[in-house]
NUNU-779605 format. One line per field, with one value per residue (C-alpha): x, y, z; residue number from 0. Coordinates in Angstrom, 2 decimals. Example, Ala and Ser with C-alpha at 12.3 -4.5 7.8 and 13.67 -1.06 7.14 Angstrom:
<lotors>
c1 <- c(12.30; 13.67)
c2 <- c(-4.50; -1.06)
c3 <- c(7.80; 7.14)
i <- c(0; 1)
</lotors>
This chain:
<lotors>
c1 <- c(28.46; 28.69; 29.97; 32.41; 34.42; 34.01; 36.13; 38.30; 38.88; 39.79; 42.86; 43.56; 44.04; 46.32; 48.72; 49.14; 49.71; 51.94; 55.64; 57.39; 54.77; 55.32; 59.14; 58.25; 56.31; 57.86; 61.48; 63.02; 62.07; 63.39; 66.60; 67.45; 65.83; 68.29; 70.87; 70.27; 69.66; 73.23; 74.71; 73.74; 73.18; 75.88; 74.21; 70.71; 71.46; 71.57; 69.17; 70.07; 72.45; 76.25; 79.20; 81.26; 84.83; 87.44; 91.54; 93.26; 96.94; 98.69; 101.16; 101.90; 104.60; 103.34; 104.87; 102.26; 98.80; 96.72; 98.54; 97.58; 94.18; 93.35; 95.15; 93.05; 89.95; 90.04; 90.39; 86.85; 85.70; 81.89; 79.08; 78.45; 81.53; 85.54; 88.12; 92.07; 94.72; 97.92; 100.90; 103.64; 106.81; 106.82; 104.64; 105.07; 103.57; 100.76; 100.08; 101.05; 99.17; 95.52; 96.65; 96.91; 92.56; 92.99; 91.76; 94.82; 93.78; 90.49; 91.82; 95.41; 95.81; 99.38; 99.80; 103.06; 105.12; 104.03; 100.72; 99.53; 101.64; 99.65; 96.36; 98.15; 98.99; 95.25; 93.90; 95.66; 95.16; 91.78; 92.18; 90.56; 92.91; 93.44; 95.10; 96.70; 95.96; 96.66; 93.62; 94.09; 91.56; 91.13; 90.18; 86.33; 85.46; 82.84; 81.73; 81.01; 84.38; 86.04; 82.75; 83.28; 86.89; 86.83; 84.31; 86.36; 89.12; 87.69; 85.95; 89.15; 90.40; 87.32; 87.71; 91.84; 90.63; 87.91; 90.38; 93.35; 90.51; 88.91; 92.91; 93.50; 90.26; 91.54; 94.87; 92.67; 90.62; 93.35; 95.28; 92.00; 92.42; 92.13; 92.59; 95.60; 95.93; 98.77; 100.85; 101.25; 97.98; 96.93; 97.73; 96.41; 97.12; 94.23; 92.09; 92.25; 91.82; 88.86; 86.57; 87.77; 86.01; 83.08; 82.66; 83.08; 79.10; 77.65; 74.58; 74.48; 71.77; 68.98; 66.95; 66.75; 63.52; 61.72; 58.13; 58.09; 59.65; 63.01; 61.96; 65.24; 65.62; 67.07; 68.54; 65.16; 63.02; 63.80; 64.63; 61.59; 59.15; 60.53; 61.01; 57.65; 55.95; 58.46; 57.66; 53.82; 54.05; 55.91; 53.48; 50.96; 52.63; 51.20; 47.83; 47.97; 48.96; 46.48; 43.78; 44.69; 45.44; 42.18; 40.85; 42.65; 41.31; 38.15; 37.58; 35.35; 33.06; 32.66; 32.06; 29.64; 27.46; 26.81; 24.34; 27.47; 27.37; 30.26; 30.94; 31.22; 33.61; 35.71; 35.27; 36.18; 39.76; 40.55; 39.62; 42.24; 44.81; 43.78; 44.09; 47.89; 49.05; 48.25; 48.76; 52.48; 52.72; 52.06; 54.15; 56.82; 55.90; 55.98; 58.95; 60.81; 59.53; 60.06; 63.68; 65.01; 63.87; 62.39; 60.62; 56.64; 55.64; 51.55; 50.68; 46.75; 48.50; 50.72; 48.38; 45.88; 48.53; 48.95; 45.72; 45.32; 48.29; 46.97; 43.56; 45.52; 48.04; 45.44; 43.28; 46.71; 46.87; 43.58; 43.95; 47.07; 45.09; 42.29; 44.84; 47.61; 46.13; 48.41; 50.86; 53.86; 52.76; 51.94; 56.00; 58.20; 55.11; 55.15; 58.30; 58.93; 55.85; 57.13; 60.73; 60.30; 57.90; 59.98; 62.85; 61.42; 58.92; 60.75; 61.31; 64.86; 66.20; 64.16; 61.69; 61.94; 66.14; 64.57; 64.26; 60.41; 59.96; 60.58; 58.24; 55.26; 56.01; 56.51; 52.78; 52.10; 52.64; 51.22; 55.01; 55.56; 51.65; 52.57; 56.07; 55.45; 52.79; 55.03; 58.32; 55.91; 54.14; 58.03; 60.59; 59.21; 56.54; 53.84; 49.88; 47.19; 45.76; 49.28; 49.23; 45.83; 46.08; 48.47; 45.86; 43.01; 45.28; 45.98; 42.60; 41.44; 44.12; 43.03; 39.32; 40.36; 42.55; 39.19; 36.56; 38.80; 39.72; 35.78; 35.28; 37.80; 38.11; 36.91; 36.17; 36.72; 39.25; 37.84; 37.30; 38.60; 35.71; 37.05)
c2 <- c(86.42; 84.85; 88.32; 88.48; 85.22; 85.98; 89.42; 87.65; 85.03; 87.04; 88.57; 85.57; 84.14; 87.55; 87.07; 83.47; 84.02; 86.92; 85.12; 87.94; 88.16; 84.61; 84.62; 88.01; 85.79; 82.60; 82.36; 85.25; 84.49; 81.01; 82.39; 84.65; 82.14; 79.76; 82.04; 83.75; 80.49; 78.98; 82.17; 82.47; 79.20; 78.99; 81.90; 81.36; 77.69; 74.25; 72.27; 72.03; 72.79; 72.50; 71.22; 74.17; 73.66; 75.60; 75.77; 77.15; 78.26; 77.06; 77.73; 76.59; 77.46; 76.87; 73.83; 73.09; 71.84; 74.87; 74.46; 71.07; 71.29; 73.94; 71.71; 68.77; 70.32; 72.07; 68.96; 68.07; 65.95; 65.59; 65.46; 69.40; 70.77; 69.84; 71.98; 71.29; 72.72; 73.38; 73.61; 76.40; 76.93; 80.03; 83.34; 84.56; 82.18; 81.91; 85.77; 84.96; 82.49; 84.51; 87.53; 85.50; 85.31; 82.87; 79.49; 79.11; 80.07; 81.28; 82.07; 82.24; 81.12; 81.83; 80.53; 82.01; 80.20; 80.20; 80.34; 77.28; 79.02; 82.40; 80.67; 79.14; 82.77; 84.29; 81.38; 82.00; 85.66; 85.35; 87.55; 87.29; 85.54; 88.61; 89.48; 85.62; 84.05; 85.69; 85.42; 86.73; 87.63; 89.46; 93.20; 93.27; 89.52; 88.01; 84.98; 81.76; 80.11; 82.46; 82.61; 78.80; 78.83; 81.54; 79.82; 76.84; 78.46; 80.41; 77.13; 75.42; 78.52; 78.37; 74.71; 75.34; 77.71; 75.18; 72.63; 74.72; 76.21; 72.35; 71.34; 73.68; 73.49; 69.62; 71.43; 73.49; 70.96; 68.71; 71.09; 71.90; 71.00; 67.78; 66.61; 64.43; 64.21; 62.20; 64.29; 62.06; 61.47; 64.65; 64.38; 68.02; 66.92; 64.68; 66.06; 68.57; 66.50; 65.09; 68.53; 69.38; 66.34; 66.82; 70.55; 69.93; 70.51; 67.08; 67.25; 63.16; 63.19; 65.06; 63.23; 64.43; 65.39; 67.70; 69.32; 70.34; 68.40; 70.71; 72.17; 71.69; 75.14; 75.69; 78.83; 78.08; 78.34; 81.89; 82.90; 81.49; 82.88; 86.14; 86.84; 84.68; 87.79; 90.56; 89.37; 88.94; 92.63; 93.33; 91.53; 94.37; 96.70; 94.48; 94.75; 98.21; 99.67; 97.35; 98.81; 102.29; 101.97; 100.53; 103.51; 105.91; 104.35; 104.76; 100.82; 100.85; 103.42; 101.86; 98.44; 100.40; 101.54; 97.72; 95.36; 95.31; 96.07; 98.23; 95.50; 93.14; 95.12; 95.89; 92.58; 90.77; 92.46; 91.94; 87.70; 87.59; 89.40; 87.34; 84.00; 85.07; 85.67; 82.99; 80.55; 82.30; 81.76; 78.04; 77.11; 79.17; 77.42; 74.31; 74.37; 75.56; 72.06; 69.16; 71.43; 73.13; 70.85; 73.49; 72.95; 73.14; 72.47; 72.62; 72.73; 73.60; 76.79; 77.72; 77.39; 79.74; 82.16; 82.25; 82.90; 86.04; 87.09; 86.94; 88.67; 91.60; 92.32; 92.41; 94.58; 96.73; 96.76; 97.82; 101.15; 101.68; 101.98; 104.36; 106.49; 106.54; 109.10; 108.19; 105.31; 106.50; 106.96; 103.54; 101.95; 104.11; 104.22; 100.31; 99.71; 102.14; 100.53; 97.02; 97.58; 99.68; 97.19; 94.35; 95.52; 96.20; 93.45; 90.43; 89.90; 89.24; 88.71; 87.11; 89.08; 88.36; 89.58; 93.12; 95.36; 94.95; 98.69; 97.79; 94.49; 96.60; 99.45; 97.12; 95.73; 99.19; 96.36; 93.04; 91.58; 91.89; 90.21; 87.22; 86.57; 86.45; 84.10; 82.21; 82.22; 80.37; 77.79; 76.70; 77.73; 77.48; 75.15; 77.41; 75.52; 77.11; 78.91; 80.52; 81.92; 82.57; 86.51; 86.85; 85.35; 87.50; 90.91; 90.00; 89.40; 92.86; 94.06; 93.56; 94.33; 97.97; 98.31; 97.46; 99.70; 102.86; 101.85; 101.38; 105.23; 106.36; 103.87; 106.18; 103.82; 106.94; 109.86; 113.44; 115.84; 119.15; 121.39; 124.47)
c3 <- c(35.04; 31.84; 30.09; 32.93; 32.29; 28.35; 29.07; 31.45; 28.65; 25.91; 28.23; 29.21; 25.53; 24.29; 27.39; 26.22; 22.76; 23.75; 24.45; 25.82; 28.84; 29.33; 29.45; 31.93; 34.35; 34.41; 32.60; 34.27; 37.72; 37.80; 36.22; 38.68; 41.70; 40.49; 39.94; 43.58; 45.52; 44.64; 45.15; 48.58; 49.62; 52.32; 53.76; 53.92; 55.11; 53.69; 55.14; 58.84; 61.59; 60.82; 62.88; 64.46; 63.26; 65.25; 64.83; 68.10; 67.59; 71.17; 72.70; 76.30; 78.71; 81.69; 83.37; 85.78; 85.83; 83.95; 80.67; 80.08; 81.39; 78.91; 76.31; 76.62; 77.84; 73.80; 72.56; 71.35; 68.63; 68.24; 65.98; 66.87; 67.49; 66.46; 67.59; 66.01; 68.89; 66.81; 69.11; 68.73; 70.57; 69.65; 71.06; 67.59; 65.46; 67.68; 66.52; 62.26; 62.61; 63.46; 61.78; 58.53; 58.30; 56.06; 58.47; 59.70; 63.39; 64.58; 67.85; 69.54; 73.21; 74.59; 78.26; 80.03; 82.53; 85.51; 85.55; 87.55; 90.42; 89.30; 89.79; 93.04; 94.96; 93.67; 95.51; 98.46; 98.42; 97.70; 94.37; 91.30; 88.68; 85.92; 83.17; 82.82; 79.70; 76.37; 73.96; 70.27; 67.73; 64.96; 65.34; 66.73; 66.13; 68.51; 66.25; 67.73; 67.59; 69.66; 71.95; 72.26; 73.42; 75.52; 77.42; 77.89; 78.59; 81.21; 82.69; 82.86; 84.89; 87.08; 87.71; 88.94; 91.19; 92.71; 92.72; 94.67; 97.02; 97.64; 98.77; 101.00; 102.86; 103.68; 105.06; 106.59; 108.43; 109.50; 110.86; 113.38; 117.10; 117.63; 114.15; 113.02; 109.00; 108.19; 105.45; 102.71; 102.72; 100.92; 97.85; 96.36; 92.66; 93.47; 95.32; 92.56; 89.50; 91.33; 91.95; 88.36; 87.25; 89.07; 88.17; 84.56; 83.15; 81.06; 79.05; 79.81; 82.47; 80.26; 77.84; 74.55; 73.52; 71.45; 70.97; 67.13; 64.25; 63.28; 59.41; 57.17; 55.94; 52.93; 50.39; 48.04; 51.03; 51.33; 48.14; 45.31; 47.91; 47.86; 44.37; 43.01; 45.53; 43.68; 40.42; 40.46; 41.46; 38.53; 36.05; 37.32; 34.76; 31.70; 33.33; 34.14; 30.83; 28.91; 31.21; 30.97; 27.03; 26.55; 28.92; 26.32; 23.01; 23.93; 24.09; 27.35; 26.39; 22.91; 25.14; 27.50; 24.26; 24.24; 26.60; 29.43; 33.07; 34.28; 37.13; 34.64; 32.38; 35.33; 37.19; 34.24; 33.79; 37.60; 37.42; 34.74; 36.58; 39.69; 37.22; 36.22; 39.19; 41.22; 38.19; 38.07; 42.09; 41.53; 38.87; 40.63; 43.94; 42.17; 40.23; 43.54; 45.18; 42.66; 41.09; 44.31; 46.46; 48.90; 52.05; 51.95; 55.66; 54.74; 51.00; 51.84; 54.20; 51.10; 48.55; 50.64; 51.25; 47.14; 46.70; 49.29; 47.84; 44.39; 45.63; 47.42; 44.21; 41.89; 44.05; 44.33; 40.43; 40.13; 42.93; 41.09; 37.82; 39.58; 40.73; 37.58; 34.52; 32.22; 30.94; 31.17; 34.57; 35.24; 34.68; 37.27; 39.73; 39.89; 39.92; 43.26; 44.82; 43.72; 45.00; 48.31; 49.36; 48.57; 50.10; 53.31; 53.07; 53.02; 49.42; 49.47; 52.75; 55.32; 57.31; 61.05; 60.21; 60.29; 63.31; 64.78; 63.92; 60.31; 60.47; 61.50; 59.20; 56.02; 56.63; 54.07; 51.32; 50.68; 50.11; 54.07; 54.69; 52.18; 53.40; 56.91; 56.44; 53.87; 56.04; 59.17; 57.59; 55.17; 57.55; 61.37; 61.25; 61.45; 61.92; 59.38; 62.31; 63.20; 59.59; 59.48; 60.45; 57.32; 55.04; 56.47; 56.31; 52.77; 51.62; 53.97; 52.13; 48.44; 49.20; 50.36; 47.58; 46.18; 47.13; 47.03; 43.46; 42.05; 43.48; 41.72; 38.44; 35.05; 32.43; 29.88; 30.28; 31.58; 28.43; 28.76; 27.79; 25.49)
i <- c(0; 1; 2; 3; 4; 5; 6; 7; 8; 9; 10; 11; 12; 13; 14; 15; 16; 17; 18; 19; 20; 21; 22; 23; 24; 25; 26; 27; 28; 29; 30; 31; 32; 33; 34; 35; 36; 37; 38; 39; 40; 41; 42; 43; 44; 45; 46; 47; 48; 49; 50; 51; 52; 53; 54; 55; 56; 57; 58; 59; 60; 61; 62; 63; 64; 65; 66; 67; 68; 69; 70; 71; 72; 73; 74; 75; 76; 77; 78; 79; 80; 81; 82; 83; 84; 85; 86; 87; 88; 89; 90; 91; 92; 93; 94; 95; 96; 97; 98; 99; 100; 101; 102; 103; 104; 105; 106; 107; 108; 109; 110; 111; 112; 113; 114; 115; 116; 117; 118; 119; 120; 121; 122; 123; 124; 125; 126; 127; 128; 129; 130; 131; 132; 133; 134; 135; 136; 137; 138; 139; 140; 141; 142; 143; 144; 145; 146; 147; 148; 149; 150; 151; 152; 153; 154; 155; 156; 157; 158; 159; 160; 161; 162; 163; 164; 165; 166; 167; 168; 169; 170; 171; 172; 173; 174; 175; 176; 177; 178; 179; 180; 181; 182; 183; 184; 185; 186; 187; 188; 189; 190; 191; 192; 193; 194; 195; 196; 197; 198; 199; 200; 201; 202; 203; 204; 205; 206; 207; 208; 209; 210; 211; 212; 213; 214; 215; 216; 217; 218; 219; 220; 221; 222; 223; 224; 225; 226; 227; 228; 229; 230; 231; 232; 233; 234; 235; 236; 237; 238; 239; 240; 241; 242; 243; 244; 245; 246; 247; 248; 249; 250; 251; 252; 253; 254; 255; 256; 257; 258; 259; 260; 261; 262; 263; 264; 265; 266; 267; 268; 269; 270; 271; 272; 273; 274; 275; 276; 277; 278; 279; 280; 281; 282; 283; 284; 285; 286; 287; 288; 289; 290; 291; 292; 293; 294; 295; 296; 297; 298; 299; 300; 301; 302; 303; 304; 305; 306; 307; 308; 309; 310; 311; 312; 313; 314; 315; 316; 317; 318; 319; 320; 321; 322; 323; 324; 325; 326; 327; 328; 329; 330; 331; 332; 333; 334; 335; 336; 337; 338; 339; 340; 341; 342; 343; 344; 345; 346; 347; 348; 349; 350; 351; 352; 353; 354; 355; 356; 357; 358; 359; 360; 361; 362; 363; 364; 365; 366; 367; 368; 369; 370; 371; 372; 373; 374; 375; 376; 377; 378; 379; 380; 381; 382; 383; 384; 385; 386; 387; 388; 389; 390; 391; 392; 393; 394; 395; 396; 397; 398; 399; 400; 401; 402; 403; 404; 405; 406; 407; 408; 409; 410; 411; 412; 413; 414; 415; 416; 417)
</lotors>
């Protein structure tokens, strides 16, 4: 055990006094975390849900009760949602206004004259109210502002036609047999305004409550996870080629002459590699939480997560090594392995934005394993037992990468025999 941590020592000791593998593990990847987490923070998030701001471009001609409703009924000011109703006389503007993409007008209602009295006759002839309202949008939008509006627009609607149906049912009643309504007693405006008011849906008689604490999301949460995973793959190239130059040289059958056990030898080169990377996880990890202020939901879950992760690249490194002859082999052959798995494991884009087919198919790599067990326990809350099968597959992971690699791991190149 002893010769073990000396080997895994001395490799220790050259990548410290070795500055360009330092500013490889560290410097670079909280360069481009930095520069990638400002870059897309308004993308990833910023900590929380937003208030929806929405700009309507109006404009009403309708001189009866439908054009106002839908007037007011936009008008909403809260902590969630604000929508600003710009009035037009003009059709035209209405149009400039949400071709222009430029803020100006998410959506464009125009409401022609006469459609109260439209609503009116639909009501009466027990049609469906078509074709009334003019709605503009850009070509194929479906975001949420126009979702919003359209909804209230089409409430209001809805509510009219309640409201026209509810009057004339009281017409309808008084003028039974034996019934006597006097006439300017109806008043239909009212009777109207009144079902509106009563149809219109309030939140005000739930309570509020919640099961799970909300986890403020951020761009960093996303982002250092992601590339602290891509980059400890990449520092398996330094290990690799050390190993495989060492292989080359003759080194471990010079070492082998001596009083060493091949586990030892071989053991001794993986605890370093298992030492750098999680060391380069951590100060990664914990640069990302006292700099970018990012989210840890369960240190003791994240820090368990590092280490499988750390366990399952190194035992990558090492198959990669059994397999690899050569090292000029060893550069492209990580950096496809490093890159195809990152892309479709999470790396830089979150993981659960991929299509389930892709999910189960990225599993192939450990970046998928660590990410989806990082993403739960920083980004949705995730228990230690909810991550727990991501920390198991990871350390399966590295111990299969480990047994196929001692069958095939030469500690000295074959000799071609003349």
């Amino acid at each position: 055990m002893k010769t073990l941590w000396y080997i895994a020592t001395k490799d220790l000791l050259q990548v410290a006094k070795d500055r360009s593998a330092l500013m490889l593990m560290l410097v670079v990847p909280l360069v481009l975390i930095a520069v990638v987490g400002f870059a897309f923070g308004n993308i990833l998030g910023t900590g929380g849900p937003s208030q929806l701001k929405v700009t309507v471009a109006l404009s009403n001609h309708d001189d009866g009760g439908i054009g106002n409703a839908i007037r007011d009924a936009l008008k909403i000011n809260t902590k969630d949602l604000v929508i600003t109703v710009n009035e037009y006389a003009d059709t035209a503007q209405v149009t400039e206004k949400v071709k222009a993409n430029n803020n100006s007008a998410d959506v464009g209602i125009v409401i022609p004259a006469g459609a109260s009295q439209a609503v009116m006759g639909d009501v009466q002839s027990g049609k469906t109210t078509k074709d009334l309202i003019q709605f503009y949008t850009l070509p194929n939008t479906t975001n949420a502002p126009v979702t919003v509006v359209r909804g209230i627009v089409n409430n209001v609607i809805q509510a009219q036609r309640i409201g026209k149906v509810s009057a004339s049912q009281v017409h309808a009643v008084c003028n039974q047999p034996g019934n006597t309504c006097v006439p300017q007693t109806i008043n239909d405006a009212a009777i109207s305004t009144a079902v509106i008011r009563a149809s219109q849906t309030s939140d005000q008689a739930l309570v509020p409550l919640t099961v799970s604490q909300a986890e403020k999301v951020g761009p960093f949460d996303q982002v250092v996870p992601g590339y602290a995973v891509f980059f400890s793959l990449f520092g398996l190239n330094a290990v690799a080629a050390t190993i495989l130059q060492e292989q080359e040289d003759g080194t471990f059958r010079r070492l082998l002459i001596a009083p060493i056990q091949k586990y030892a030898l071989l053991g001794g080169k993986m605890l370093a590699q298992f030492l750098l990377t999680l060391a380069q996880l951590l100060v990664l990890f914990a640069v990302g939480y006292f700099v970018f202020k990012m989210h840890i939901g369960s240190w003791p879950s994240v820090i368990m997560i590092l280490i499988a992760t750390s366990f399952a690249a190194t035992g990558l490194g090492i198959l990669l090594v059994s397999l690899i002859k050569t090292r000029r082999q060893i550069s492209p052959v990580v950096t496809l392995v490093t890159l195809v798995t990152s892309a479709i494991g999470g790396a830089w884009w979150p993981l659960f934005t991929e299509p389930t087919w892709m999910q189960q198919f990225a599993k192939i790599g450990i970046t998928a394993w660590a990410m989806e067990g990082l993403n739960g326990t920083m980004m949705f809350g995730k228990s230690f037992s909810e991550v727990l099968p991501d920390i198991v597959g990871l350390l399966i992971y590295g111990a299969i990468c480990f047994i196929i690699a001692l069958r095939f791991f030469r500690f000295q190149p074959k000799t071609v025999v003349a």
